[in-house]
KOLTI-191560 format. One record per residue (C-alpha): residue in one letter; x, y, z. Coordinates in pm, 1 decimal, always signed. Layout:
# KOLTI-191560
+------+----------+----------+----------+
| resn |       px |       py |       pz |
+------+----------+----------+----------+
|    a |        X |        Y |        Z |
...
+------+----------+----------+----------+
END
This chain:
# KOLTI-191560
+------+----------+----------+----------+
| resn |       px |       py |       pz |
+------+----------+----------+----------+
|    x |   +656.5 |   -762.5 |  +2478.0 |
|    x |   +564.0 |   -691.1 |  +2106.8 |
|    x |   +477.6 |   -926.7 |  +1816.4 |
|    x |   +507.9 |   -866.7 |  +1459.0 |
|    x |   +221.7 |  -1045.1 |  +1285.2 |
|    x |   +275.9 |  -1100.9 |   +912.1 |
|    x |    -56.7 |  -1156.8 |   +697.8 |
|    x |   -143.8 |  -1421.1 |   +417.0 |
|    x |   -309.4 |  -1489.6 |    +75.5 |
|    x |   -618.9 |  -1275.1 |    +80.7 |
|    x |   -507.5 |   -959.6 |   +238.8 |
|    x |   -372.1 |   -810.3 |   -126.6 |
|    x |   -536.9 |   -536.7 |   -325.1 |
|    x |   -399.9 |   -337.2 |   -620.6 |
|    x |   -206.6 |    -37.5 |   -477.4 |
|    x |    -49.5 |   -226.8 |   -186.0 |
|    x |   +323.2 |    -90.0 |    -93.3 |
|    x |   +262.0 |   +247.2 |   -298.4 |
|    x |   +240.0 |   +481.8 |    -55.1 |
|    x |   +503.3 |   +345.4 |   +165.8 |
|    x |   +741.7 |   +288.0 |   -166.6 |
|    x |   +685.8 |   +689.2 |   -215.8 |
|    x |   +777.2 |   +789.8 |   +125.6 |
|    x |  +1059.6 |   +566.4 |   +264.9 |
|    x |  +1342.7 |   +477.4 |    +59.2 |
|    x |  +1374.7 |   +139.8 |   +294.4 |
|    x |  +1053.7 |    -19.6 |    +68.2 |
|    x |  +1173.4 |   +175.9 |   -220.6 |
|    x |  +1465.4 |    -61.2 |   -219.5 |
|    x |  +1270.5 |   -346.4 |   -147.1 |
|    x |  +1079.2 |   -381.0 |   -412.9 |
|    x |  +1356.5 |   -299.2 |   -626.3 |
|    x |  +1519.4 |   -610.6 |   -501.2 |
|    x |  +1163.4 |   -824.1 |   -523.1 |
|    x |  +1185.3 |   -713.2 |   -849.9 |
|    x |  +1544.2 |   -850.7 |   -927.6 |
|    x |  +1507.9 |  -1158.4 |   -738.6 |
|    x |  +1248.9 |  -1253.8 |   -971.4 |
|    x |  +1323.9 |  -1092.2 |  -1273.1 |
|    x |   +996.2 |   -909.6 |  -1325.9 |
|    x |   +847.1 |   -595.5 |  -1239.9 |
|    x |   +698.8 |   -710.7 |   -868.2 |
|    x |   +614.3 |   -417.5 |   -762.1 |
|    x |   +459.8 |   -253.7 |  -1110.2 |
|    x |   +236.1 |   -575.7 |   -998.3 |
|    x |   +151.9 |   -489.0 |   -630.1 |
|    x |   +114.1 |    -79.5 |   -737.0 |
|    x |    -93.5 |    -49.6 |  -1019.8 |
|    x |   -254.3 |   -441.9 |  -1113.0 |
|    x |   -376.0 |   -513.6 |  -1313.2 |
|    x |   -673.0 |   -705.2 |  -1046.2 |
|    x |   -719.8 |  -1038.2 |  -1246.4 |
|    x |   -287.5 |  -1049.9 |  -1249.8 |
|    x |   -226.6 |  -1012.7 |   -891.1 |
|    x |   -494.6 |  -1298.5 |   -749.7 |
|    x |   -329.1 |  -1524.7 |   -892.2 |
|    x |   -182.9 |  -1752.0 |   -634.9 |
|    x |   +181.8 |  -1757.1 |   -809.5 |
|    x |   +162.9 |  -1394.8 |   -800.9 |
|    x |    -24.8 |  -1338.7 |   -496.2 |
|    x |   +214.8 |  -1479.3 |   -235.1 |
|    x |   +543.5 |  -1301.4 |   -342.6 |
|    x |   +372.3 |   -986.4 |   -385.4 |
|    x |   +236.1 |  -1045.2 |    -50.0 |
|    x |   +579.6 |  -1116.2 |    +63.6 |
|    x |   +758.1 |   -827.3 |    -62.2 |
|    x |   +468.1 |   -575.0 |    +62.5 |
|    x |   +521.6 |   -712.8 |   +423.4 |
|    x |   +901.9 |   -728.0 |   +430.5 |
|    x |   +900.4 |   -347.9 |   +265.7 |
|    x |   +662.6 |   -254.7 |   +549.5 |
|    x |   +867.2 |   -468.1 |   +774.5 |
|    x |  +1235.3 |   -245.7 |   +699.5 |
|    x |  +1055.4 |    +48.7 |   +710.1 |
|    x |   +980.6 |    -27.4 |  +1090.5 |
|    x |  +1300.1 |   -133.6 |  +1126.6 |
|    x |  +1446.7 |   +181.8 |  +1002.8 |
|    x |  +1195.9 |   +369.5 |  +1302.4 |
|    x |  +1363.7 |   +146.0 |  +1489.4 |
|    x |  +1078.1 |    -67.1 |  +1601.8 |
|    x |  +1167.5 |   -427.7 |  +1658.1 |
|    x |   +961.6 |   -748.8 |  +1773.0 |
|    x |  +1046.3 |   -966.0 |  +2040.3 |
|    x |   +830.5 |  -1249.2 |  +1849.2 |
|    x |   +747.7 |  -1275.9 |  +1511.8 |
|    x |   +380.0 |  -1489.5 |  +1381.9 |
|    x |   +237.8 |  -1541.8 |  +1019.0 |
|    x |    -90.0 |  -1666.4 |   +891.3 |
|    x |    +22.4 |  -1935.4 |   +637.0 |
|    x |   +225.1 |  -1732.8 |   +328.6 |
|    x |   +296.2 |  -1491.5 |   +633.7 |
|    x |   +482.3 |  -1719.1 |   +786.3 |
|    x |   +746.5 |  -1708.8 |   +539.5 |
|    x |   +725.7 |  -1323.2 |   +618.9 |
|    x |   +777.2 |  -1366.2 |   +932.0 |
|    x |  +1085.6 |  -1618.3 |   +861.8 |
|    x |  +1236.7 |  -1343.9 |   +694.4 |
|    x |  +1241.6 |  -1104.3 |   +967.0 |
|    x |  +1355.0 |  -1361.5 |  +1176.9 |
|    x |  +1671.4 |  -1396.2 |   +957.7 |
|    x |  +1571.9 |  -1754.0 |   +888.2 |
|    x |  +1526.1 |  -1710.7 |   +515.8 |
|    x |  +1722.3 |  -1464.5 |   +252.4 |
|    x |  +1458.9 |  -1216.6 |   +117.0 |
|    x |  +1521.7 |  -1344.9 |   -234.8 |
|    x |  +1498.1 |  -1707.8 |   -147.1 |
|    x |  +1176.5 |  -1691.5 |    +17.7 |
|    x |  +1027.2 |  -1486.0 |   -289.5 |
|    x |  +1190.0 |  -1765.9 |   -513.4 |
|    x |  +1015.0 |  -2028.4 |   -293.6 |
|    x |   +692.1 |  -1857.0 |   -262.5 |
|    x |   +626.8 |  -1838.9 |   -618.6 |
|    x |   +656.5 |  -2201.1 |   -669.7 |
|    x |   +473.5 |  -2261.2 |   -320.6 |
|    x |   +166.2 |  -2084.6 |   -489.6 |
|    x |   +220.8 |  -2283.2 |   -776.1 |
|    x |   +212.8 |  -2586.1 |   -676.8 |
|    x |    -54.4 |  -2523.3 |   -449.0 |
|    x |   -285.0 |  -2401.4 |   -762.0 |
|    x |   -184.1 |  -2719.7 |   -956.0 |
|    x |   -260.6 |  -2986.5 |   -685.6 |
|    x |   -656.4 |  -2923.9 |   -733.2 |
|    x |   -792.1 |  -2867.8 |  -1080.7 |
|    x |   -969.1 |  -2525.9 |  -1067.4 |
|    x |  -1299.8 |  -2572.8 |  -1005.0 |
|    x |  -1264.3 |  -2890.4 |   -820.7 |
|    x |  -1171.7 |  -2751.5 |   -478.3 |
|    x |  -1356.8 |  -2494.2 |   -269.4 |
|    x |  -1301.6 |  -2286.7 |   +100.7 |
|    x |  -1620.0 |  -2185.8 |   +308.1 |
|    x |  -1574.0 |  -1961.2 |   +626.3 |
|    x |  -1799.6 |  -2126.4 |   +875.8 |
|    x |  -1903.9 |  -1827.9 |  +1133.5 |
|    x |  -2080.6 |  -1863.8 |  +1513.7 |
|    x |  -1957.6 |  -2244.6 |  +1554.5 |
|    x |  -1670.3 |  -2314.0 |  +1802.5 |
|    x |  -1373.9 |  -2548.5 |  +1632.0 |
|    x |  -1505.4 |  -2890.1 |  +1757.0 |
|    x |  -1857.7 |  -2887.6 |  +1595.2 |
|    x |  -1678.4 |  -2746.6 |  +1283.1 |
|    x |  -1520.0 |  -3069.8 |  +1247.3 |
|    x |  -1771.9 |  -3262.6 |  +1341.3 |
|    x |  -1989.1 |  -3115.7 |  +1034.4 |
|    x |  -1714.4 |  -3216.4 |   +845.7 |
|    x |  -1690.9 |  -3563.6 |   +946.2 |
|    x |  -2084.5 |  -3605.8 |   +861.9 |
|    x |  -2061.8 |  -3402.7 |   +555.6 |
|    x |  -1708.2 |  -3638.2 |   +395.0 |
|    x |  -1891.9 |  -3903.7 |   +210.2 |
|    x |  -1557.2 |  -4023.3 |   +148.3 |
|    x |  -1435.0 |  -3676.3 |    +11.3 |
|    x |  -1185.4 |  -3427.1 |   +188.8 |
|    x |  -1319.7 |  -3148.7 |   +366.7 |
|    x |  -1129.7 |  -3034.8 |   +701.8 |
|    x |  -1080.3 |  -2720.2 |   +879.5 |
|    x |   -781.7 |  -2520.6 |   +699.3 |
|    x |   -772.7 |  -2202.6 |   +911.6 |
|    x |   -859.8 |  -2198.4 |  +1300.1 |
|    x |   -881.3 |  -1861.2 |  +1278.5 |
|    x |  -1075.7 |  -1657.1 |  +1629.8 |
|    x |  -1347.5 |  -1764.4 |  +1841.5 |
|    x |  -1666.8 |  -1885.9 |  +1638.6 |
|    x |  -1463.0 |  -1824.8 |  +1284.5 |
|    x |  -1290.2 |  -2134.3 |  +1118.8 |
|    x |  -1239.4 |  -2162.2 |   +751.3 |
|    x |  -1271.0 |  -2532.8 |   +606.1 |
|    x |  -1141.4 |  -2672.8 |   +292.4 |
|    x |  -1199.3 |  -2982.2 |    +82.6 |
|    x |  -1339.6 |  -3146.1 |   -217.5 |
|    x |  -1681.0 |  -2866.6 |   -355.1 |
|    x |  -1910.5 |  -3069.0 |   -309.6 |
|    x |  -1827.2 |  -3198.2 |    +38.7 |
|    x |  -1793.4 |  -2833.1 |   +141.0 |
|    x |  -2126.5 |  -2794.5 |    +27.2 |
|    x |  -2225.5 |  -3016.1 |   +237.6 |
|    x |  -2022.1 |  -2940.5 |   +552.7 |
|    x |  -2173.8 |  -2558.0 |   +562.3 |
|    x |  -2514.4 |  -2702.6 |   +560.1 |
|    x |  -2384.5 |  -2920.6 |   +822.0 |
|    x |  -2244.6 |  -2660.8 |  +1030.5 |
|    x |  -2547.0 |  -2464.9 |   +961.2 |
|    x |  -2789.2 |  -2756.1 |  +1103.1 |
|    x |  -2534.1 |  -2762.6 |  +1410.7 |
|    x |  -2602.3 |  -2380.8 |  +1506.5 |
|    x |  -2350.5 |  -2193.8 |  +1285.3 |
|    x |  -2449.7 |  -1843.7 |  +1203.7 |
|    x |  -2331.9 |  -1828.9 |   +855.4 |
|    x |  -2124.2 |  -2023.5 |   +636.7 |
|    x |  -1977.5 |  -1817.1 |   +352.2 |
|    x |  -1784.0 |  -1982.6 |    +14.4 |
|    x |  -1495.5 |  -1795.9 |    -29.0 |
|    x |  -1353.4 |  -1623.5 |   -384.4 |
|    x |  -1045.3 |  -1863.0 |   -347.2 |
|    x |   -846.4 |  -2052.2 |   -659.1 |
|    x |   -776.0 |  -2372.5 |   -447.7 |
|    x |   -853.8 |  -2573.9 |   -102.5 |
|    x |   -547.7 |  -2461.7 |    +84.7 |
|    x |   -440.5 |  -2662.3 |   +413.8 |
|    x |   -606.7 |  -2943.3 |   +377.2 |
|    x |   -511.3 |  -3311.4 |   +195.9 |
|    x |   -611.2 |  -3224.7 |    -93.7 |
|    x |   -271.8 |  -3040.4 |    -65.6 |
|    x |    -10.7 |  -3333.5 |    -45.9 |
|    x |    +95.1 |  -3314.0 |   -350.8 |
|    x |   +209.9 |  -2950.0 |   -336.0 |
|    x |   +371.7 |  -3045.1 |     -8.6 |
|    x |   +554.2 |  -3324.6 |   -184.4 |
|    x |   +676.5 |  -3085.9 |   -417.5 |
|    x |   +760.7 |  -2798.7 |   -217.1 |
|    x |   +949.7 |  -3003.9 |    +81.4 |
|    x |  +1302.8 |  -3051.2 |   -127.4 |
|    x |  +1258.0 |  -2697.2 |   -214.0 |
|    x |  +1251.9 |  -2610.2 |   +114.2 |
|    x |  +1542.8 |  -2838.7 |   +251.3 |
|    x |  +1729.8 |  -2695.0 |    -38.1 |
|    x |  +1753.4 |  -2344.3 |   +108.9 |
|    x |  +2039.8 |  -2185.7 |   +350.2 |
|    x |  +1795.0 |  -2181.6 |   +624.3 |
|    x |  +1989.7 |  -2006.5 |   +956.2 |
|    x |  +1811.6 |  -2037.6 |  +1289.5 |
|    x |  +1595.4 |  -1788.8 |  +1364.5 |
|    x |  +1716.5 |  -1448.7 |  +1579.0 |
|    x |  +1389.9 |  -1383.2 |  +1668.1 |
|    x |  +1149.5 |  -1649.1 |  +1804.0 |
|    x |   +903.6 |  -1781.6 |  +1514.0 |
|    x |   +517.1 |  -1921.7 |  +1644.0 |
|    x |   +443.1 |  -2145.9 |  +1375.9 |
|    x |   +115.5 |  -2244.5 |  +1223.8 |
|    x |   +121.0 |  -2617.8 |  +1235.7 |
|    x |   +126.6 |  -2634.1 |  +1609.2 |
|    x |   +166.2 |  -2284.3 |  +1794.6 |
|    x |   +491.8 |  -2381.1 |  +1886.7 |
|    x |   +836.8 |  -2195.1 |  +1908.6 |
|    x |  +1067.9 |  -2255.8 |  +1648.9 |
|    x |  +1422.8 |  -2171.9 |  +1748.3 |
|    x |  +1620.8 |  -2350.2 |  +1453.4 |
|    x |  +1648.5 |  -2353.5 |  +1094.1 |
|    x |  +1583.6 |  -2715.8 |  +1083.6 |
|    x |  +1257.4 |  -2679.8 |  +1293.3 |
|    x |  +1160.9 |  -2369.6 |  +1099.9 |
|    x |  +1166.4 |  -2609.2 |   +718.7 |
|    x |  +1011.4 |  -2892.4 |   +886.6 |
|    x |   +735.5 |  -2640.2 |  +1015.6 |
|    x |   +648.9 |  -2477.4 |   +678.6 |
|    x |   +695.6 |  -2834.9 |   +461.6 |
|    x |   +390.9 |  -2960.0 |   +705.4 |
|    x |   +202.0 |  -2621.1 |   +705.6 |
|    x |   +130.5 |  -2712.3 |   +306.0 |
|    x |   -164.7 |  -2945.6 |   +419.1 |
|    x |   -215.1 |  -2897.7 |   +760.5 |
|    x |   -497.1 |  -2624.0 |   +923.3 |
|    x |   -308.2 |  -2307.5 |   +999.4 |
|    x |   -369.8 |  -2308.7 |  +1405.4 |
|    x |   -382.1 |  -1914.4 |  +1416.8 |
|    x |   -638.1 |  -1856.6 |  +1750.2 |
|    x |   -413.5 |  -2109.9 |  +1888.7 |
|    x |    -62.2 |  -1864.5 |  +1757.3 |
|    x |   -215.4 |  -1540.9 |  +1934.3 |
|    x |   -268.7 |  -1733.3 |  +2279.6 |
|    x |    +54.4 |  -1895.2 |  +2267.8 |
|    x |   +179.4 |  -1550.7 |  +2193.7 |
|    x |    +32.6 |  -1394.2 |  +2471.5 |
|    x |    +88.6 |  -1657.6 |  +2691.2 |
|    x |   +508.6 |  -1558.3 |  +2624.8 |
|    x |   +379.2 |  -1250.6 |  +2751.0 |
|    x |   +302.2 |  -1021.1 |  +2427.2 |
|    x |    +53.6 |   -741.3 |  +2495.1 |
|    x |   +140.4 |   -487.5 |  +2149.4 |
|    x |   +121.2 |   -681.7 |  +1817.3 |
|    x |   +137.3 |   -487.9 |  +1479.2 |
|    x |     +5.6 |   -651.3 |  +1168.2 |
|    x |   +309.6 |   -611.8 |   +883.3 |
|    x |   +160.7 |   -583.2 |   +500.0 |
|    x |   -119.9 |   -519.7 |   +385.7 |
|    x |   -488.9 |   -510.3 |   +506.8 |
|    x |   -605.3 |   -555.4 |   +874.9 |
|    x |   -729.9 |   -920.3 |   +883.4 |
|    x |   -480.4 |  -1017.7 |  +1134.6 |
|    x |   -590.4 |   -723.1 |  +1348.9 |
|    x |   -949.7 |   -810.5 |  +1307.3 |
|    x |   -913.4 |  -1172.7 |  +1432.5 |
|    x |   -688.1 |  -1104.3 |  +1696.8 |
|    x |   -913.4 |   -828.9 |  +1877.2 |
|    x |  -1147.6 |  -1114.6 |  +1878.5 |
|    x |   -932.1 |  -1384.1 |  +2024.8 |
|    x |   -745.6 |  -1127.5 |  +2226.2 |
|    x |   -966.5 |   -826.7 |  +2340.5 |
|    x |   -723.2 |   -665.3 |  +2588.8 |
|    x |   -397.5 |   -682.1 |  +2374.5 |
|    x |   -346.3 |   -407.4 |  +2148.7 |
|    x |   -304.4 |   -374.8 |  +1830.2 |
|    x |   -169.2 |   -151.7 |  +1490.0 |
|    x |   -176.3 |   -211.8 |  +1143.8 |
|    x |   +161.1 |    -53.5 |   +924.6 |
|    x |    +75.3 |    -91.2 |   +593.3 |
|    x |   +139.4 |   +235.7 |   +487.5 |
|    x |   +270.2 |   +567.3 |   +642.5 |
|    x |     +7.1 |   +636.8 |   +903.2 |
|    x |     +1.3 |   +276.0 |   +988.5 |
|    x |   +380.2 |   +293.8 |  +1054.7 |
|    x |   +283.7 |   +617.1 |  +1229.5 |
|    x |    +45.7 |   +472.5 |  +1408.5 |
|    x |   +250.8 |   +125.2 |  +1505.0 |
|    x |   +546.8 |   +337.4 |  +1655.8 |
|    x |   +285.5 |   +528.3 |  +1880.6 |
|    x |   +162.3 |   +244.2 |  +1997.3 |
|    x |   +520.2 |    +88.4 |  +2062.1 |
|    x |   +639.3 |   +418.4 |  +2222.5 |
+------+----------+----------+----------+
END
């Protein structure tokens, strides 16, 4: 059984899709539809920057999008195909699309105003993200709960074994890494991030984005969809809105995604976009699976090897 795993906000870097755009026409003509679907040059964006452009979070999730979904046809036109498809919060979108769930264009559409609403909910500044290393989930939260003070701060990405990312108010996750630090953690690391995503502090972005979302021609999925909120399979349309309306401020369960999608009997997963995050945290939740990374042509190379 094979997985495609779709990545999320943090996985971009200028030059992402080039080399794949220059030798497949399949991602050629993605990104020339990315680029119509939002009236802009996308993909001038994801191949040449500028740096300071492309992190920002209205930019940074479409781009991410359309890198993946290029990546995605390109596979498809090798004629690899998943028998379960998985993203790490944006990524699930992704994934949504190769599920047949979501129109390409829509979910571009949707995931610019997802990453804007998500940057508006928190003044800049105000909000901060802290990976917390070498502390299993449940003392993770309990540093949180000592740390609150009455502020938010919550974990916001269950991510491997001894790596969970939490999210709040600044100063409370301040005071949650010293926490988890005083409770045995090996490091606790602020993150370069523009907002405090999955956690309360996003309910107002979720308020926003949900008639969005039940706006959209959403189909039920062809492929089976594991979705963050609760490592569950989503098999309808319906299921598959409701899922990514409550991902907005809810921790993105992804340790808990791999072992559900191993327990369904996956073994090969290929990470679909750019970087190898997704590859690093699932060797470490899953050290027998194998994995690939296609984000550009040896990667594709390298994920149809692996797939036979």
């Amino acid at each position: 059984m094979i997985a495609f795993i779709f990545p999320g906000q943090g996985s971009q870097a200028v030059g992402m899709g080039k080399a794949l755009a220059e030798a497949y026409p399949a991602a050629r003509e993605t990104f020339a539809e990315a680029d119509e679907a939002l009236g802009e040059r996308l993909s001038g964006l994801c191949f040449d920057g500028p740096a300071d452009r492309l992190v920002l979070t209205e930019n940074t999730q479409p781009a991410i999008l359309a890198v993946s979904v290029a990546c995605l046809r390109v596979l498809a036109s090798r004629g690899l195909k998943p028998d379960f498809v998985a993203g790490h919060s944006l990524g699930e979108y992704s994934a949504h699309v190769a599920a047949g769930t979501l129109a390409f264009a829509d979910a571009l559409r949707t995931v610019r105003r997802r990453g804007r609403y998500m940057q508006e909910a928190v003044p800049v500044g105000q909000g901060a993200m802290a990976a917390i290393l070498g502390l299993d989930a449940a003392k993770v939260a309990q540093a949180c709960e000592e740390a609150a003070e009455g502020e938010v701060v919550s974990p916001a990405n269950l991510n491997a074994p001894g790596q969970v990312v939490i999210a709040g108010a600044k100063d409370a996750v301040a005071r949650a890494s010293e926490a988890a630090k005083r409770l045995g953690a090996r490091r606790a690391i602020t993150l370069p991030v523009s907002a405090p995503f999955h956690c309360a502090l996003m309910k107002p972005a979720e308020a926003r984005l949900a008639p969005d979302l039940r706006a959209l021609a959403a189909a039920d999925p062809l492929v089976p969809v594991v979705a963050n909120v609760d490592a569950e399979v989503k098999r309808s349309g319906r299921d598959a809105i409701d899922a990514l309306i409550r991902q907005v401020a809810s921790p993105v369960r992804w340790e808990d995604v791999m072992r559900r999608l191993a327990s369904e009997g996956v073994r090969k997963y290929v990470e679909v976009g750019p970087g190898t995050v997704l590859t690093g945290l699932g060797r470490k939740t899953l050290p027998d699976a194998a994995f690939a990374s296609a984000e550009d042509p040896a990667g594709v190379d390298a994920a149809a090897a692996l797939l036979g």
